[in-house]
ChimeraX commands (.cxc) that place a marker at each C-alpha (Angstrom):
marker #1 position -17.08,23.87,31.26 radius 0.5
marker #1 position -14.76,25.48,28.35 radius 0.5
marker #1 position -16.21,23.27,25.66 radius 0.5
marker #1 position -19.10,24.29,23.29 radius 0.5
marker #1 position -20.51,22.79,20.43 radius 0.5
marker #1 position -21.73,26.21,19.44 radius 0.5
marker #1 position -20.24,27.57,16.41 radius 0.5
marker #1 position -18.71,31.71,16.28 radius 0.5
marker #1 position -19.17,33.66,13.15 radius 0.5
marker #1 position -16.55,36.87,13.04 radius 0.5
marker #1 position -16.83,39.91,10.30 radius 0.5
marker #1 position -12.74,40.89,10.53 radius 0.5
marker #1 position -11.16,43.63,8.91 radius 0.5
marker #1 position -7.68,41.44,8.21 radius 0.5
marker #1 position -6.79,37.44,8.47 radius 0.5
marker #1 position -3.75,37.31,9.27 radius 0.5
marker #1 position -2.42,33.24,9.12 radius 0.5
marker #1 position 0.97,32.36,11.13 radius 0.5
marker #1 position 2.12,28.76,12.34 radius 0.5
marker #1 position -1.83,27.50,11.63 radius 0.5
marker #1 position -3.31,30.20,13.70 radius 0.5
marker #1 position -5.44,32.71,12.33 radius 0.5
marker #1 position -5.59,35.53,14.25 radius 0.5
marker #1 position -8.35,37.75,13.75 radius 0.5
marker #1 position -7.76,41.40,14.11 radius 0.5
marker #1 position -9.78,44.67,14.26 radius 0.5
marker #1 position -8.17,48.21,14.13 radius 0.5
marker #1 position -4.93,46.69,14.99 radius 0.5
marker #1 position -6.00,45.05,18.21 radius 0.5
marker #1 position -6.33,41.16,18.37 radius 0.5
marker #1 position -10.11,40.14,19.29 radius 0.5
marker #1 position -9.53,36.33,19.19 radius 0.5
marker #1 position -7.80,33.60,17.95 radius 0.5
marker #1 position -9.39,30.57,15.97 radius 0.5
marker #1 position -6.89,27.30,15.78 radius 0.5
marker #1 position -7.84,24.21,13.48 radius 0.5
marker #1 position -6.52,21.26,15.58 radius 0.5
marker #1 position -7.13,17.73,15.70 radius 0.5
marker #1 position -7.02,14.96,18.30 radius 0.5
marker #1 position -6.92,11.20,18.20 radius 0.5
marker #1 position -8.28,8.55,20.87 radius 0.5
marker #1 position -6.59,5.23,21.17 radius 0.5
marker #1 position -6.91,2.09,23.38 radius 0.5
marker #1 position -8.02,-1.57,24.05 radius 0.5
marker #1 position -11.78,-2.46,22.52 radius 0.5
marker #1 position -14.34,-1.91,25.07 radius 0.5
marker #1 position -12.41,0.80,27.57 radius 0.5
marker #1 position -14.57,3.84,27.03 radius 0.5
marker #1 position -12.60,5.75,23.90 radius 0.5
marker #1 position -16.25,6.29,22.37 radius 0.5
marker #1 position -18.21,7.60,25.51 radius 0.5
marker #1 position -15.42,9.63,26.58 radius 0.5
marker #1 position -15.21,11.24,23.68 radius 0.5
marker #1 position -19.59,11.48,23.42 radius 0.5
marker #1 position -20.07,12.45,27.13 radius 0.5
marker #1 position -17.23,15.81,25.85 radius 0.5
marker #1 position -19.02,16.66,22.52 radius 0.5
marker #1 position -22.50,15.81,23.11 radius 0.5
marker #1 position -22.67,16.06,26.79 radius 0.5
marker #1 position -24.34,12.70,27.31 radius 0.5
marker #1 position -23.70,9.15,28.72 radius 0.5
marker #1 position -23.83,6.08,26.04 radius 0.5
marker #1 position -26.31,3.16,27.66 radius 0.5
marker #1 position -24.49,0.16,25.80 radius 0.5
marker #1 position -21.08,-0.46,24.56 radius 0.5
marker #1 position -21.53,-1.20,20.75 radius 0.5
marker #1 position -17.70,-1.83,19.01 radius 0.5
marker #1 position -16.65,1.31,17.45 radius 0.5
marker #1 position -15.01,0.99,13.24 radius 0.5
marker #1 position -13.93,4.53,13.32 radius 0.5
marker #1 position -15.80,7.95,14.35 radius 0.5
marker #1 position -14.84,11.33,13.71 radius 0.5
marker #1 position -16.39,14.16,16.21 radius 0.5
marker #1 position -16.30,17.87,15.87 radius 0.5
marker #1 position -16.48,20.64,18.10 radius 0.5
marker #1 position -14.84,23.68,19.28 radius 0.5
marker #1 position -13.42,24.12,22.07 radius 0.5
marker #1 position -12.83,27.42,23.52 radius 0.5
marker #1 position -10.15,28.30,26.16 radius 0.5
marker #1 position -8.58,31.12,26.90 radius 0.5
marker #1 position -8.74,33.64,24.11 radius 0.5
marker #1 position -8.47,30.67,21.77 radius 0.5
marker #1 position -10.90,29.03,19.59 radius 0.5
marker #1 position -9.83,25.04,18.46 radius 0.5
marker #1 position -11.83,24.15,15.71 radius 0.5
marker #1 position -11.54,20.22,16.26 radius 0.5
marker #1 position -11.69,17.46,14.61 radius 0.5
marker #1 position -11.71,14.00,16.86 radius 0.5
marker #1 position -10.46,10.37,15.74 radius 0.5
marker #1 position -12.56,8.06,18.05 radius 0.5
marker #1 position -10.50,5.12,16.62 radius 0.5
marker #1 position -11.72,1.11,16.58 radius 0.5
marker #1 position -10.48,-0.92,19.23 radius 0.5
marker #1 position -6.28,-1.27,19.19 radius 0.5
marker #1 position -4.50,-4.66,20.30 radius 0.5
marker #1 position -0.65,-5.05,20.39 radius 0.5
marker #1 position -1.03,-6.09,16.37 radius 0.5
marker #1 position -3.07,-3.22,15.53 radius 0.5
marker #1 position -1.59,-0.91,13.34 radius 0.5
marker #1 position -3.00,3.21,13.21 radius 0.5
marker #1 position -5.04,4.17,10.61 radius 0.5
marker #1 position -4.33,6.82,8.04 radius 0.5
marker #1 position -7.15,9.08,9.75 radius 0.5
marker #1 position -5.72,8.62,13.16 radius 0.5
marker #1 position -1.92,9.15,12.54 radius 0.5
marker #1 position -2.01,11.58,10.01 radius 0.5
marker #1 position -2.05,15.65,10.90 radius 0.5
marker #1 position -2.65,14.99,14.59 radius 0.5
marker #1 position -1.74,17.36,17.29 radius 0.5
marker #1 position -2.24,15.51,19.91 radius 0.5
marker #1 position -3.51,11.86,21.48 radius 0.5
marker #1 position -5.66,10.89,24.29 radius 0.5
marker #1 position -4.13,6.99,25.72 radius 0.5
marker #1 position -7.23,5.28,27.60 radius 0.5
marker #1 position -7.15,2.27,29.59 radius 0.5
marker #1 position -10.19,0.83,31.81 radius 0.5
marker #1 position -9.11,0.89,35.64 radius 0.5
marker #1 position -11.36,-2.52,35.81 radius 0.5
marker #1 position -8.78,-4.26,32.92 radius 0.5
marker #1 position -5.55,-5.12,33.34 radius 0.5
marker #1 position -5.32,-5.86,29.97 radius 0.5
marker #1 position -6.25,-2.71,28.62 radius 0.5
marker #1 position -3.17,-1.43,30.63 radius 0.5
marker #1 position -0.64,-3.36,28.93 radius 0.5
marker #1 position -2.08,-2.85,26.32 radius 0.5
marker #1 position -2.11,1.04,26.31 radius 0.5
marker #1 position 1.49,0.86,27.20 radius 0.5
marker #1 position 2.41,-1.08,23.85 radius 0.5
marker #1 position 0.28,1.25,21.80 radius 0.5
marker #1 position 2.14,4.08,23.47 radius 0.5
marker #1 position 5.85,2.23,21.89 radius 0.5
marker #1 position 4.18,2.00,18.79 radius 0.5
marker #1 position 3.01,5.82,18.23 radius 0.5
marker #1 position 6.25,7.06,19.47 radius 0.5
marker #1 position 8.37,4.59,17.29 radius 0.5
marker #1 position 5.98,5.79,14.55 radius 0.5
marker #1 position 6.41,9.49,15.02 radius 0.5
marker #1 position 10.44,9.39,15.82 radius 0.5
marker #1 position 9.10,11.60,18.83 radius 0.5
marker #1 position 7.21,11.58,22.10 radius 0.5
marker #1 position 3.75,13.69,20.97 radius 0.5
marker #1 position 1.40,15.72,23.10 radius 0.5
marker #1 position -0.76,13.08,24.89 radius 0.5
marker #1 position -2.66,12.73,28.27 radius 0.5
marker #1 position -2.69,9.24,29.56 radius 0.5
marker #1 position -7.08,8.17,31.23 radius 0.5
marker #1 position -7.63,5.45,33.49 radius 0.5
marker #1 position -11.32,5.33,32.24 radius 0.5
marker #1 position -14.27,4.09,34.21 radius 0.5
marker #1 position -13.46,4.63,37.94 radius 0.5
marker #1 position -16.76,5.06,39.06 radius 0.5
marker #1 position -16.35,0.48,38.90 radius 0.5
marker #1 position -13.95,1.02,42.14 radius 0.5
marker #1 position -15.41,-2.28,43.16 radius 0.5
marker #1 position -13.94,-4.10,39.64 radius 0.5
marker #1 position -10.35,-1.96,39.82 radius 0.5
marker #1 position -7.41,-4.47,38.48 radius 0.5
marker #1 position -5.26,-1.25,37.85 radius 0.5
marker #1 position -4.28,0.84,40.84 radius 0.5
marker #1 position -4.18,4.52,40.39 radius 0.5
marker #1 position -0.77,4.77,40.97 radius 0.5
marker #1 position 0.20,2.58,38.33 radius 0.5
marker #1 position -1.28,5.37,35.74 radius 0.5
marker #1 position 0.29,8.34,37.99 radius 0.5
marker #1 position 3.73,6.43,37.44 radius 0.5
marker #1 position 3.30,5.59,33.84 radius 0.5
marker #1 position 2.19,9.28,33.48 radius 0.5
marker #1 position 5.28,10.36,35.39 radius 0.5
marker #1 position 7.54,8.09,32.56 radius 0.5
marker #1 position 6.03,9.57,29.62 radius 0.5
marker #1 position 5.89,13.13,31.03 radius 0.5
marker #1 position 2.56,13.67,30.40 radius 0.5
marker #1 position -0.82,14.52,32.46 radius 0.5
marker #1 position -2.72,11.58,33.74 radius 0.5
marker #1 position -6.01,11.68,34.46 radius 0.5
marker #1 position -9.07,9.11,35.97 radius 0.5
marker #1 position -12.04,9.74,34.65 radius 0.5
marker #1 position -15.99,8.12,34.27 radius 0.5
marker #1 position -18.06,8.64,31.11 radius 0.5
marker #1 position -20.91,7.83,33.37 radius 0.5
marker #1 position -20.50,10.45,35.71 radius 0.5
marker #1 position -19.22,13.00,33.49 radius 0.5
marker #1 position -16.31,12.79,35.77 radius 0.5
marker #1 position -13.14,14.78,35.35 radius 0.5
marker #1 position -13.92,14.65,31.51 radius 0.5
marker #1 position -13.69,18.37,30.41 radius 0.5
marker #1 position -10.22,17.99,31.92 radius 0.5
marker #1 position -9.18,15.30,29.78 radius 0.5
marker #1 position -8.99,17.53,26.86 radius 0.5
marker #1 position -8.17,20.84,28.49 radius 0.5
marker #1 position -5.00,19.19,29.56 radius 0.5
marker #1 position -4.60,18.00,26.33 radius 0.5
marker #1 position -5.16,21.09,24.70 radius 0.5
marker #1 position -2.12,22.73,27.17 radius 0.5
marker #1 position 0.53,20.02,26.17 radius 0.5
marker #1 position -0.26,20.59,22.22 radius 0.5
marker #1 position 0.11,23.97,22.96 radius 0.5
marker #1 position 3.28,24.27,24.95 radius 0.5
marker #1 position 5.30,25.82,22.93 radius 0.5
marker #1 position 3.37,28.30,20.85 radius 0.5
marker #1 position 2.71,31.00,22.87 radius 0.5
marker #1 position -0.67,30.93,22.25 radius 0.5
marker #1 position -1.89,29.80,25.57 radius 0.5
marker #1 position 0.00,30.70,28.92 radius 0.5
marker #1 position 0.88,27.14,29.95 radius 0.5
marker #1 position 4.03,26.49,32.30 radius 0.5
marker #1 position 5.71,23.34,32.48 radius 0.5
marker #1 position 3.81,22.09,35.43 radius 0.5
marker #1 position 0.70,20.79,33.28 radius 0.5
marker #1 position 2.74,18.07,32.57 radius 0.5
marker #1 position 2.65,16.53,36.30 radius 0.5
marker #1 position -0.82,17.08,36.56 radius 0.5
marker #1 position -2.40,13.87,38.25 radius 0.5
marker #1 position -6.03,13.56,38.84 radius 0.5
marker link #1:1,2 radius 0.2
marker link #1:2,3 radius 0.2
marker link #1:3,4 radius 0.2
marker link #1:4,5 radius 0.2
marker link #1:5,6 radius 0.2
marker link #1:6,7 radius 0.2
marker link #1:7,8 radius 0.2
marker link #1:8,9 radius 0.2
marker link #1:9,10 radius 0.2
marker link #1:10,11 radius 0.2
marker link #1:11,12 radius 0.2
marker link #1:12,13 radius 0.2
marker link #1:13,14 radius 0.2
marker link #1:14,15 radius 0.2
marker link #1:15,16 radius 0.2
marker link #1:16,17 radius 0.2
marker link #1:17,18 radius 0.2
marker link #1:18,19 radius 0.2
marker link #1:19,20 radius 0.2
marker link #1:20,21 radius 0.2
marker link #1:21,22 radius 0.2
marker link #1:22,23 radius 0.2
marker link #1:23,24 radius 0.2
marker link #1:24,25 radius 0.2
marker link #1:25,26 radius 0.2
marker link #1:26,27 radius 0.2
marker link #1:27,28 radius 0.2
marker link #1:28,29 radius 0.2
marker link #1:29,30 radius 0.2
marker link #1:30,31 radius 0.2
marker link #1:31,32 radius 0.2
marker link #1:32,33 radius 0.2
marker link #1:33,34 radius 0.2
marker link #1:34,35 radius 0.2
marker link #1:35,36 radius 0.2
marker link #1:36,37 radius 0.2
marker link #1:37,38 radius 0.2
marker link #1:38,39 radius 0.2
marker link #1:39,40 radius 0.2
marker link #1:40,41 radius 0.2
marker link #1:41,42 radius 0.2
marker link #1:42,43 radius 0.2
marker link #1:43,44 radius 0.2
marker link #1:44,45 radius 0.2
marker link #1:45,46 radius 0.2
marker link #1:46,47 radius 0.2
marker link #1:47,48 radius 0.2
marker link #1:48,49 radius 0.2
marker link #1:49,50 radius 0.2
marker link #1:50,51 radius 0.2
marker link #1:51,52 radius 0.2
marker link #1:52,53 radius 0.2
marker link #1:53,54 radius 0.2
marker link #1:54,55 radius 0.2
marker link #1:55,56 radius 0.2
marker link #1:56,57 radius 0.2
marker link #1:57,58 radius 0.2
marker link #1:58,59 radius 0.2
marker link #1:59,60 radius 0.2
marker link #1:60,61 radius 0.2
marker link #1:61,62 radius 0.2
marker link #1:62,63 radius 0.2
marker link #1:63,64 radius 0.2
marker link #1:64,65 radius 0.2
marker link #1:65,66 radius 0.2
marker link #1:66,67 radius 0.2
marker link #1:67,68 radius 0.2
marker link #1:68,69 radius 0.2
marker link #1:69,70 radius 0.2
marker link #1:70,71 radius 0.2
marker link #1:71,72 radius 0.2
marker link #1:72,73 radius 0.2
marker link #1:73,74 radius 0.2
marker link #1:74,75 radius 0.2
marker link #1:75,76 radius 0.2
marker link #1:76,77 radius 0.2
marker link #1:77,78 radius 0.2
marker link #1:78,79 radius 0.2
marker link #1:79,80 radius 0.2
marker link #1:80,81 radius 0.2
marker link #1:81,82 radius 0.2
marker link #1:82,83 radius 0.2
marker link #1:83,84 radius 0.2
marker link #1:84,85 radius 0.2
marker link #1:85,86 radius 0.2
marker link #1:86,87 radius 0.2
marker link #1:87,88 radius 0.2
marker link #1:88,89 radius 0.2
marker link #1:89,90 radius 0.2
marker link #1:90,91 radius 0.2
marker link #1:91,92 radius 0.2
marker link #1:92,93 radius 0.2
marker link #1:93,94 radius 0.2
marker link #1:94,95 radius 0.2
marker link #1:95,96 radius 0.2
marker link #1:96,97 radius 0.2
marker link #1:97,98 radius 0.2
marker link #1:98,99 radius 0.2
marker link #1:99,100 radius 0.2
marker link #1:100,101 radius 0.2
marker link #1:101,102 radius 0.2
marker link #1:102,103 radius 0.2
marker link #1:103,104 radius 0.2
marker link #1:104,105 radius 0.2
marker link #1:105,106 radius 0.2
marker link #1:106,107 radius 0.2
marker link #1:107,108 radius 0.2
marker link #1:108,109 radius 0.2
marker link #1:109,110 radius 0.2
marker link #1:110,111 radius 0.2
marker link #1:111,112 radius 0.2
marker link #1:112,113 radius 0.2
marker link #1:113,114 radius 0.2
marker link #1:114,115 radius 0.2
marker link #1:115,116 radius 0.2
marker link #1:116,117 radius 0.2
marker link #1:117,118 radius 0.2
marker link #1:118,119 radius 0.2
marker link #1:119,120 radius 0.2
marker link #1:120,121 radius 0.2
marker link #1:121,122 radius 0.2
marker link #1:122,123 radius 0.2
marker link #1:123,124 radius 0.2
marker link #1:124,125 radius 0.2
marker link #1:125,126 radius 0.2
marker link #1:126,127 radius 0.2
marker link #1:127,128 radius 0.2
marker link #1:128,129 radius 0.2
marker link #1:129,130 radius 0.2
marker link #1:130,131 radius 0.2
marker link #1:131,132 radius 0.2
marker link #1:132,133 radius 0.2
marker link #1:133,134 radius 0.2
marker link #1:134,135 radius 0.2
marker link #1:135,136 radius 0.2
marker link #1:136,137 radius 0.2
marker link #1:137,138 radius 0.2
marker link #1:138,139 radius 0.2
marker link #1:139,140 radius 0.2
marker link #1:140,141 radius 0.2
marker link #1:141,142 radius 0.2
marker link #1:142,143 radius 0.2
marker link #1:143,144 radius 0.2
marker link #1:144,145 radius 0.2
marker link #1:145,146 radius 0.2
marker link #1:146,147 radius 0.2
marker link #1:147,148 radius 0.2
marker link #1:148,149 radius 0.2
marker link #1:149,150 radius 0.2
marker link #1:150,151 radius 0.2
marker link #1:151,152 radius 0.2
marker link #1:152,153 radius 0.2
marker link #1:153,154 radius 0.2
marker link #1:154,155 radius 0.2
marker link #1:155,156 radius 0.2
marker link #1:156,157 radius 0.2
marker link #1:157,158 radius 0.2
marker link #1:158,159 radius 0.2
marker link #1:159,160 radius 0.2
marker link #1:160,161 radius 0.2
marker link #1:161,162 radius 0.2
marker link #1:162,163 radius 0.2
marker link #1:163,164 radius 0.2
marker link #1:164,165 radius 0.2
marker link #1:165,166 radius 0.2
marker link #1:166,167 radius 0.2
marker link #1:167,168 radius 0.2
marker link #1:168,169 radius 0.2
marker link #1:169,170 radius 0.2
marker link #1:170,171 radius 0.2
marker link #1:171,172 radius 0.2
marker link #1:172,173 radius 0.2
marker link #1:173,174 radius 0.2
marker link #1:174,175 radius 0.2
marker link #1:175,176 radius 0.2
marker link #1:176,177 radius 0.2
marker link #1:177,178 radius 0.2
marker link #1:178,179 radius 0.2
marker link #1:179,180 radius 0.2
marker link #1:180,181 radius 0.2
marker link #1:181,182 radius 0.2
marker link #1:182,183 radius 0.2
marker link #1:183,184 radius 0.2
marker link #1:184,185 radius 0.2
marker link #1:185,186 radius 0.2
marker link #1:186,187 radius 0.2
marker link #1:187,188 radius 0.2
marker link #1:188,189 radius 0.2
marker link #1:189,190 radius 0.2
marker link #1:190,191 radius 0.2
marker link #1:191,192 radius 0.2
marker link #1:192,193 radius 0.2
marker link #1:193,194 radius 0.2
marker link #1:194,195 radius 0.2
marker link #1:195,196 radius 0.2
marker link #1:196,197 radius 0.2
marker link #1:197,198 radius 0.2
marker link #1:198,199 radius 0.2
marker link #1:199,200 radius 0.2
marker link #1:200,201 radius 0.2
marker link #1:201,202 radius 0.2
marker link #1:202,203 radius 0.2
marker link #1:203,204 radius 0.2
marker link #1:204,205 radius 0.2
marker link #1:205,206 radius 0.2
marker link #1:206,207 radius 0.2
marker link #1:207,208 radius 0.2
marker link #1:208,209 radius 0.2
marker link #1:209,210 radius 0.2
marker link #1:210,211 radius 0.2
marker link #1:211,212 radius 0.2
marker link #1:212,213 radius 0.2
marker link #1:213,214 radius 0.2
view
């Protein structure tokens, strides 16, 4: 795994701040770069947002569902040379009348979309959500699209095709993953981390990350 709670303490000679990244540089030669960058989860009530986001942080499974208000998480992540001092919106529950919070919308990067596999409403749901942010934003933002849950195979309503096509629409990574057994969760917001960063040129991402189906 790339993700650490642990916490880096540097002594530089020279800060030198461009674009949000501070690059951190000794006799001239770059030693590391440390990137403030923060992330927002959204979906139906009940699909997973807050143990996805727990199981990445805290590296643990949540026994019982209790409804979430609003959380924030932080961590840094470290990939690459790269160090993402992040902040994560683990947002209440979202219907098709839910409108985004001021925490969730505002100074984003990047979202994470979940559905449950076992919920067909949570799909439909997810996909008016989606209409919402981008109608909100004028733009299509960095986002990776989870089909949450799929260790419950034997409760699927939403076939993982469905998400690879929806993925494939938005142009953005699509991933299944299970809280419960830490399962393709690290991914989640490495992929993430690649679409926010794009465009940069901090992190040597091609194009392909963006048809990346697990």
């Amino acid at each position: 795994m790339f993700c650490t709670i642990r916490k880096y303490s540097y002594t530089p000679t020279r800060l030198c701040i461009l674009n949000s990244l501070s690059y951190r540089e000794l006799g001239g030669q770059k030693m590391s770069v440390e990137v403030q960058r923060k992330l927002t989860v959204l979906g139906y009530p009940g699909v997973g947002k807050t143990s996805l986001t727990t199981c990445f942080v805290e590296n643990r499974s949540l026994d019982a569902y209790h409804p979430t208000i609003e959380n924030m998480f932080h961590t840094t992540i470290h990939f690459q040379n790269a160090h993402f001092v992040t902040d994560i919106v683990d947002t209440a529950g979202m219907d098709e009348y839910s409108n985004f919070s001021q925490a969730a919308s505002v100074g984003v990067h990047g979202y994470i979309l979940v559905y449950s596999i076992g919920s067909r409403i949570s799909f439909d749901t997810i996909k008016r959500i989606n209409m919402k942010l981008v109608a909100m934003l004028g733009c299509d933002p960095p986002r990776v699209l989870v089909g949450s849950m799929c260790d419950l195979e034997n409760l699927r309503q939403v076939g993982k095709e469905e998400g690879q096509l929806l993925a494939r629409q938005w142009e953005c990574p699509f991933v299944e993953s299970s809280a419960k057994d830490n399962d393709n969760i690290t991914e989640v917001f490495t992929y993430l981390i690649k679409e926010i960063e794009r465009d940069s040129g901090l992190l040597e991402v091609s194009r392909e990350s963006a048809c990346i189906i697990l």
